[in-house]
N, C-alpha and C positions, 0 to 999 in steps of 0.2 A: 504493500500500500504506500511504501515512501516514495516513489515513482510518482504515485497521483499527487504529490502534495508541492512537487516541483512547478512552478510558477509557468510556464509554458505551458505544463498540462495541465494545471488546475482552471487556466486563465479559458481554456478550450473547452472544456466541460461545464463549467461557471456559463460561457457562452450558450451553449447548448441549451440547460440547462432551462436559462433567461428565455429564452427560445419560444420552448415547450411552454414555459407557463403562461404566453400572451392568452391564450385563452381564460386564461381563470382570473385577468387583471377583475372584473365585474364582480367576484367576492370580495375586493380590496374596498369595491364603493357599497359597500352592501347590498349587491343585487344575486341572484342567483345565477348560478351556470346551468345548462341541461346537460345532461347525461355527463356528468362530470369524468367517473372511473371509466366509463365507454373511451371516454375522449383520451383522458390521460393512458389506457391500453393500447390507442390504436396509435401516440408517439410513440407507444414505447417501441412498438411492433416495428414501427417508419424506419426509426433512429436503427433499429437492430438491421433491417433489413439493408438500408446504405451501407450498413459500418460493414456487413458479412456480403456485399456483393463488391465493393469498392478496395476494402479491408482497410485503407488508411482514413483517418476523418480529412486529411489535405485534400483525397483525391475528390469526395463529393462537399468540400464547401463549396466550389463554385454551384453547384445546385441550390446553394443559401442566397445566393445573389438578390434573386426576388424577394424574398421574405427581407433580406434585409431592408431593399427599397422600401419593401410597401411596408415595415415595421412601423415608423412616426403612421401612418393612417390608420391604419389597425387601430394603432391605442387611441387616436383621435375619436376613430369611429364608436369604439366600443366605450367611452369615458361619455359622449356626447349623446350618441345618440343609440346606446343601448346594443349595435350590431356590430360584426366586421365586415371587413369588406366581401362585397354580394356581388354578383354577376352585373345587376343593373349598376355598384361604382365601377368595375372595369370598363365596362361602357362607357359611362361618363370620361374615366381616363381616356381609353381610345379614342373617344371624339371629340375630345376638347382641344382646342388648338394652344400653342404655348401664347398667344395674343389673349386668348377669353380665358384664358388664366391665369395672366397678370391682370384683367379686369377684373376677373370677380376676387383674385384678393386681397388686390389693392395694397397698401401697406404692410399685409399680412404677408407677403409672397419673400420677401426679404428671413421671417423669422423659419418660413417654409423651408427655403434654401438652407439653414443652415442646420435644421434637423436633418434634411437629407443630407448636409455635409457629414456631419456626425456619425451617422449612418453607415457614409462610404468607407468614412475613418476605423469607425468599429470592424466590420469585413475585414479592410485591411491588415488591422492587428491581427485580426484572428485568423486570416492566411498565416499571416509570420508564426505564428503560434503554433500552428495545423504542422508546418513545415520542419520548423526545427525540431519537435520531438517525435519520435518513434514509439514511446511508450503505451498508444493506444494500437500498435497495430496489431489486428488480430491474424494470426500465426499458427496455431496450433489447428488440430482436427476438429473442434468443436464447430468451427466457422463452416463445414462445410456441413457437419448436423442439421445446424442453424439455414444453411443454406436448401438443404434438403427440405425439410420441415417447411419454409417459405413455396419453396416450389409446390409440393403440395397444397397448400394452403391457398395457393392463387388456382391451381387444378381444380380442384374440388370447388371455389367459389363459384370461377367460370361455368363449370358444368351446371350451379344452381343457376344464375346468370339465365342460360342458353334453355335450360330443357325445362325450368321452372323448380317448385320447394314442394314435394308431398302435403300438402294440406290438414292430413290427418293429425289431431291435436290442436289443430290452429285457436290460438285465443281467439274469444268472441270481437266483429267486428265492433270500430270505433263508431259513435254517432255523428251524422254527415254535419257539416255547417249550416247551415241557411241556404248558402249558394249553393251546395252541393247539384242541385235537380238543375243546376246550368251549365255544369262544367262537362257535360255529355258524356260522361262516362257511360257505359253500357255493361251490363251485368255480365260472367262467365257465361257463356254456353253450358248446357247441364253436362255432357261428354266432357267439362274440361275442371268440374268442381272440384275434383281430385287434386288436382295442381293449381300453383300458384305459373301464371306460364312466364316463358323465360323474353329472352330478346329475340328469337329465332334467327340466327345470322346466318347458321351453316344448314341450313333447311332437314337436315338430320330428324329423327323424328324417336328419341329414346326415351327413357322413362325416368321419372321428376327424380329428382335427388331426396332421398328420403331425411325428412321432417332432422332428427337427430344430427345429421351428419354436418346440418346446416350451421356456418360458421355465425359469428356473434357480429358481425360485421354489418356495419351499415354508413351508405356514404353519406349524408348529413354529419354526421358523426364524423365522420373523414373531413369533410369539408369545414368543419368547426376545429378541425386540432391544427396545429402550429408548428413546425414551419409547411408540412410537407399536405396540409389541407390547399395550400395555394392552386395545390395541379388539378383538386377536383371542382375549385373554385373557375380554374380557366379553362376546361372542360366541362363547365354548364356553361360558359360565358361563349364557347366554339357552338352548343349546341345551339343555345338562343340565337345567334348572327344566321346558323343556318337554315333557322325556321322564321327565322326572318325576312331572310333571301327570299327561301320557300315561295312565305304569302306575296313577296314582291314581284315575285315574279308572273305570278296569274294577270297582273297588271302593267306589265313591263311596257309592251306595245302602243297603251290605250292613249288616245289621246281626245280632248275634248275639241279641238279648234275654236278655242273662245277667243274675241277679242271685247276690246272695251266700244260702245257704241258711237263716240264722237271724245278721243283722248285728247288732252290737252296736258298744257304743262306743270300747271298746278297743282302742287302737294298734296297728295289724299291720302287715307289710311283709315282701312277698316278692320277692326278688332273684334273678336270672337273670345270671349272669356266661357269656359267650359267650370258649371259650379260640381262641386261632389257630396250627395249625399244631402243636396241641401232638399226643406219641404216647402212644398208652397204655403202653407196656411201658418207658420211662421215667421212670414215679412210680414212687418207691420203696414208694409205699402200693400198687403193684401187684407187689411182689414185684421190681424193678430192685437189681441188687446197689448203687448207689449213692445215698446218700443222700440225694434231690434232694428231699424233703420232709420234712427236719425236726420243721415245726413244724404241718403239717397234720395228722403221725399224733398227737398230743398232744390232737386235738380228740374230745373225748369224746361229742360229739351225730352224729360226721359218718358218714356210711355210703356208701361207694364201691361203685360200680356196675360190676363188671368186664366185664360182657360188652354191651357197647353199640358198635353200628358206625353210619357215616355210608352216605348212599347212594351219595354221588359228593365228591370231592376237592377242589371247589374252593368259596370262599366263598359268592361269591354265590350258586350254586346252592344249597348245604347251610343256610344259614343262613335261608330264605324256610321248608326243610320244619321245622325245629326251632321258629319261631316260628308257625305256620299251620299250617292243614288241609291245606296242601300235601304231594298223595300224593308219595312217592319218583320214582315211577317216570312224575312229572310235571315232574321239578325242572329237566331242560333245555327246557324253554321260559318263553319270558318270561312275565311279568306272572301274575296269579292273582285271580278273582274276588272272594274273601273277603279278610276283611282279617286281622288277626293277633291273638293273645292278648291284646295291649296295647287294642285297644276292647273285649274282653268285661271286662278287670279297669275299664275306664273306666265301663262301664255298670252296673257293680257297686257303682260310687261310689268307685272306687280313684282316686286321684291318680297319677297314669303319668310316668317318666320314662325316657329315654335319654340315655345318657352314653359316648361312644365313644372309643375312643385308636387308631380308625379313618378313614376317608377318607369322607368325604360322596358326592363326585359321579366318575363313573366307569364305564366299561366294566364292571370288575367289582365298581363300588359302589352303582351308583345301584338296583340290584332291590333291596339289603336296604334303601337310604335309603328308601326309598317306605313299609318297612313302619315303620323310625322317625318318620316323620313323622306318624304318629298318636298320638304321644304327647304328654301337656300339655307338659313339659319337654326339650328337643331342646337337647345339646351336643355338637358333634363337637370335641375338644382335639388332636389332633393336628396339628403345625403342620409335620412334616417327611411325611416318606411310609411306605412298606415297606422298599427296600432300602437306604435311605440314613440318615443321620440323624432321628431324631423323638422325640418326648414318650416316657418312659417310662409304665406303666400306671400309676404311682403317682401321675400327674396325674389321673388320673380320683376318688382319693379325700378331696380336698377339695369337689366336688360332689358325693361321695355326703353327706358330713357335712353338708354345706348342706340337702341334700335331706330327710336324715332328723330335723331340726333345724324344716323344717317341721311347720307346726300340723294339717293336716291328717291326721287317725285314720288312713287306710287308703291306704299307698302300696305302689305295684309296679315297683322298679327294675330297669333293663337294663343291666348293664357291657358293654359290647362291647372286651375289650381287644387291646391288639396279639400277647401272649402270646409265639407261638416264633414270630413273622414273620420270613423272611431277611432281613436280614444278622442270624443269631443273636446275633452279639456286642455289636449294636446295641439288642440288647429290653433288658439290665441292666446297672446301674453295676461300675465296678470291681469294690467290694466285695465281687461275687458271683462272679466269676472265680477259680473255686474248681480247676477241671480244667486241666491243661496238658499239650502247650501250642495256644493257644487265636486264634481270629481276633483277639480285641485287638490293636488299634495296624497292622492290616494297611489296607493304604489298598485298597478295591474288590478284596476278593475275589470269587472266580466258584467258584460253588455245582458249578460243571460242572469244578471240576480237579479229581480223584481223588486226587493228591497230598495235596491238605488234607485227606483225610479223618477223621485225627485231631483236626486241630483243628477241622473244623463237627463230629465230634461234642462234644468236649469244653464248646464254646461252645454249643451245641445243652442240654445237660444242664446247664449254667450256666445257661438263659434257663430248666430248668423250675425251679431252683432261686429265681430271681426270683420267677417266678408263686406256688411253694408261698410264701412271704414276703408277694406281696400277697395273696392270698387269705385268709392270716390277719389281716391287718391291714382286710381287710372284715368278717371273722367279726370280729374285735375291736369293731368299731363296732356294729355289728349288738345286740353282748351290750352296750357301754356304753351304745345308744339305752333298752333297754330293753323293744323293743317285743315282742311275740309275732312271731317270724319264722320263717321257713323263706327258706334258698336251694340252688340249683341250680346246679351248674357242668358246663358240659359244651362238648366242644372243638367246632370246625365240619368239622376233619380232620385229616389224621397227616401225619406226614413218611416219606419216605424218605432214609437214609441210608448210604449203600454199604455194606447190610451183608451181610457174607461176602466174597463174590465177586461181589456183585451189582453192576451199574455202574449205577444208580438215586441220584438225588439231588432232594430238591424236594419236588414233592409233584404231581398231575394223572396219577400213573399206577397203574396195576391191581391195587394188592399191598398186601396186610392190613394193612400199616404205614399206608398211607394211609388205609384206612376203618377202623380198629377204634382210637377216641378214650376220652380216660378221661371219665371224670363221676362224681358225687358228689349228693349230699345233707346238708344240713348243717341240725339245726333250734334251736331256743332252749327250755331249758326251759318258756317257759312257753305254746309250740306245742305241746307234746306235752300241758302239762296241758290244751288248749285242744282237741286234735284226737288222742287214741290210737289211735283206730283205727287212722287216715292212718299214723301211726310205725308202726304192728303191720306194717300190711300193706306199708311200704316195708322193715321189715327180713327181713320173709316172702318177698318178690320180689327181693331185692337181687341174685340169684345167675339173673334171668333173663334167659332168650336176649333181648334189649332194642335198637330203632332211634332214632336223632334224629325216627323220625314220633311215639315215645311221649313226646315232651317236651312238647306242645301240650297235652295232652288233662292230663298230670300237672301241668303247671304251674298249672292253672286246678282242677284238682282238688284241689293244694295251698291253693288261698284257698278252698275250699270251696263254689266258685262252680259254676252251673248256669244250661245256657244248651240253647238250641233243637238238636237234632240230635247233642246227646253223645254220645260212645264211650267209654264209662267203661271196656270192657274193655280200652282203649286206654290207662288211669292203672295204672301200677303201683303205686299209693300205696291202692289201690280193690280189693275183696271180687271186684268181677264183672273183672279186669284175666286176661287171655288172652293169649297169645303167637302172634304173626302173622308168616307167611313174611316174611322180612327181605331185598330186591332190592339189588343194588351193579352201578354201571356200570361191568362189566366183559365187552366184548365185546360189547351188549348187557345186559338187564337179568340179572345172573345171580344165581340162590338161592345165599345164601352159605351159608347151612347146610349145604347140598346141593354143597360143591366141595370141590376140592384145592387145595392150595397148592404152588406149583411154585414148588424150587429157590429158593435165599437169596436172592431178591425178594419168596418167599411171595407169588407171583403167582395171582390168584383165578382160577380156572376149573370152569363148573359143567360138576359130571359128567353132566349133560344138555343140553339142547339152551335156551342163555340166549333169551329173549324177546326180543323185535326191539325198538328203539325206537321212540316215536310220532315222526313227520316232522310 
């Protein structure tokens, strides 16, 4: 043991050591780790398996390289905002230019630089360390035990992997989310109940790996431990880009041929704020006895749309029909031929931007990424998530100022903000914890205790009272740019909130709370001198029966642009604008016009016979 105690190799294993425990920094702040001993087994298995393929620690530090870079964010991430780094921040890295990241650090980027100095300086030493002693190499017969043993162990996985896990014995399954009946999962076949099935790659067709033999391994767990989780962190981030490509490419071809109707050279800019999670009958601009809007009813250009529903409840779905041709009653299946509003304002000679205080890559993110990626300018800012810690929306309004501050005439912004995402109390600062008493200062509440129900509403109407706050501080820019503008706010879906008697919380379920979202219109004097008609016939329409499918056709009707295949009766802002059956997934596609609302869920049920879905 005197060997280990020599300063070169203590200084290596110390290293190491430091390494391994980034995951567990979150017990220093008093928060909990998941699957801790899972995590800390599968370093130790990492560390064993380098040290017995490599046998010196010199040979594989260069494979620390990463980890050491991305060390300062790790702990940033995980001190801040509760996670480490995720597929959607590699993203972020990847697509951030070193220009928009001296922007958004501003000052910051200086202290930035010199943790990553430290960082490189660290590595370094610990090359020199790695190098001059010998005392770790392994030598003897064991290594190749150890070696053995591994190989197995990757055999045996792979084969569960490939051919699926024997089923018999299996714990009972988990209870689904809310969302679950959207994320189209499809049941086993009864011939396949037996197994859990595998990847199918070598088309082979042999028999599941019995239940026992199945190793303890699991990659979350992989991808949560430290250093050597990185690789399955950038192997979800390879898979996301390729299911990315994927959906992009259904639409690769399409093009709309729009142009703008009579273009001039005059500054214009239309903005598209996408809300989350927000309800309608808590703006107070909609009649809510409390006054969660302020400083929006003060705005003198704006015209609220009271009667507008969503088709179905959950983002990714809802957000593909508000930006796109995408019919309603198309919105649960994936991917979409066409491409979205953002190339017809592009072929218009608009300059196009997205700025999100959303999630890049995702089960339920990557269909709306697909239609953000066609835009010239792409930021996703959010560095925490939905229910835990993250940016508030008011990070997205130094990139709009950026954006509007460019030289180019004719731009069309996309806010995508986080709005009423759960944990409610997590969308606003303090200073907006205006109801009580309220989730602040609660460590991991559960949306599912009915107990709190005072306080997720309290906090819930607090988070729209943020939103009315930024939302004028975008109209405030908008009037300081000066440009001719028009924007549009309109939410993606509602919330439920135990109300009455109802035991309803969240949002993915059947009741008018969750499809009927607020939205708005909001223009600048010198769009209205520029476009009357448009203001006539948006305050003419303001009062009609209205879907998130009429945002597409209004949005592009708003820059006065005109393109191949229009449905102007589709623009409520338009002479020829018509009112069209309005479907909600409820049981089936059902006519909301055409229903009841059952019992303080105001659960949708059409009084006819709902339409099946397409399989």
């Amino acid at each position: 043991m005197r060997h280990l105690l020599r300063p070169a190799t203590l200084y290596l294993l110390l290293t190491h050591i430091c390494l391994s425990a980034v995951p567990f920094v979150p017990l220093l702040l008093g928060k909990p780790v998941a699957r801790p001993w899972q995590v800390l087994g599968i370093e130790l298995l990492a560390w064993l398996a380098a040290w017995a393929l490599l046998r010196r620690p010199a040979r594989f530090h260069w494979l620390l390289i990463p980890a050491f870079l991305a060390l300062p964010t790790e702990l940033y991430l995980l001190t801040y905002y509760g996670q480490g780094i995720s597929t959607h921040h590699l993203g972020i890295i990847a697509e951030t230019s070193p220009m928009e990241a001296i922007e958004f650090l501003g000052s910051k980027v200086w202290l930035m630089l010199a943790v990553l100095a430290g960082a490189v300086a660290w590595w370094f030493t610990t090359l020199r360390a790695a190098r001059s002693t010998r005392q770790l190499d392994w030598n003897d017969g064991s290594r190749w035990v150890a070696l053995a043993a591994i190989v197995s162990g990757v055999l045996v996985w792979g084969y569960g992997h490939e051919f699926g896990v024997s089923a018999q014995d299996a714990p009972a399954a988990k209870a689904l989310p809310p969302l679950a009946h959207l994320a189209k999962a499809k049941p086993a076949p009864a011939k396949e109940a037996a197994a859990v099935i595998g990847a199918g790659h070598t088309g082979l067709n042999l028999p599941p790996l019995p239940r026992w033999a199945q190793l303890p391994f699991d990659f979350e767990a992989f991808a949560q431990s430290w250093p050597f989780g990185l690789m399955a962190r950038g192997a979800d981030y390879y898979k996301e880009r390729q299911h990315l490509a994927e959906l992009g490419k259904r639409s690769s071809n399409f093009r709309f041929g729009a142009r703008q109707s009579a273009p001039d050279a005059v500054p214009e800019t239309v903005v598209l704020v996408l809300g989350e999670s927000s309800r309608y009958d808590r703006w107070s601009l909609n009649g809510y006895a409390r006054d969660t809007n302020p400083l929006l009813r003060k705005e003198a250009n704006l015209v609220t749309l009271p009667d507008v529903i969503t088709a179905v409840s959950a983002t990714r779905l809802s957000v593909p029909v508000i930006i796109s041709r995408k019919p309603a009653m198309k919105s649960l299946k994936d991917g979409f031929a066409e491409k979205s509003f953002i190339t017809a304002y592009k072929e218009a000679g608009f300059k196009t931007y997205w700025l999100s205080n959303q999630i890049s890559f995702g089960e339920y993110d990557t269909p709306v990424s697909v239609f953000a990626k066609e835009a010239d300018v792409i930021q996703f800012m959010n560095l925490g998530g939905f229910t835990n810690n993250s940016n508030l929306d008011e990070i997205l309004l130094d990139p709009l100022r950026i954006a509007l501050e460019d030289t180019s005439p004719k731009k069309l912004i996309v806010l995508h903000s986080l709005g009423s995402h759960w944990n409610y109390s997590q969308r606003y600062p303090q200073a907006f914890d205006k109801w009580q008493p309220s989730l602040k200062g609660m460590d991991k509440p559960v949306y599912t205790d009915v107990k709190l129900k005072a306080h997720l509403n309290n906090s819930y109407d607090s988070s729209i009272l943020y939103t009315d706050w930024f939302l004028a501080q975008v109209i405030g820019k908008l009037k300081g740019a000066e440009h001719r503008s028009a924007l549009v706010y309109v939410a993606d879906h509602g919330q439920s909130l135990y109300d009455g008697s109802c035991k309803l919380g969240f949002h993915g379920h059947n009741t008018q709370y969750d499809f009927h979202v607020p939205a708005f219109v909001w223009y600048s004097d010198a769009y209205r001198g520029r476009y009357p008609d448009k203001v006539d016939q948006l305050a003419k329409h303001r009062g009609a029966k209205l879907a998130t499918e009429n945002m597409f056709h209004t949005l592009l009707d708003l820059g006065d642009i005109r393109y191949s295949g229009e449905r102007l009766e589709r623009s409520f802002v338009n002479p020829a604008f018509k009112e069209h059956k309005r479907y909600v997934d409820s049981y089936g596609w059902s006519d909301y016009d055409n229903a009841n609302f059952k019992g303080d869920c105001r659960e949708v049920m059409d009084k006819g016979t709902p339409l099946k879905r397409e399989k």
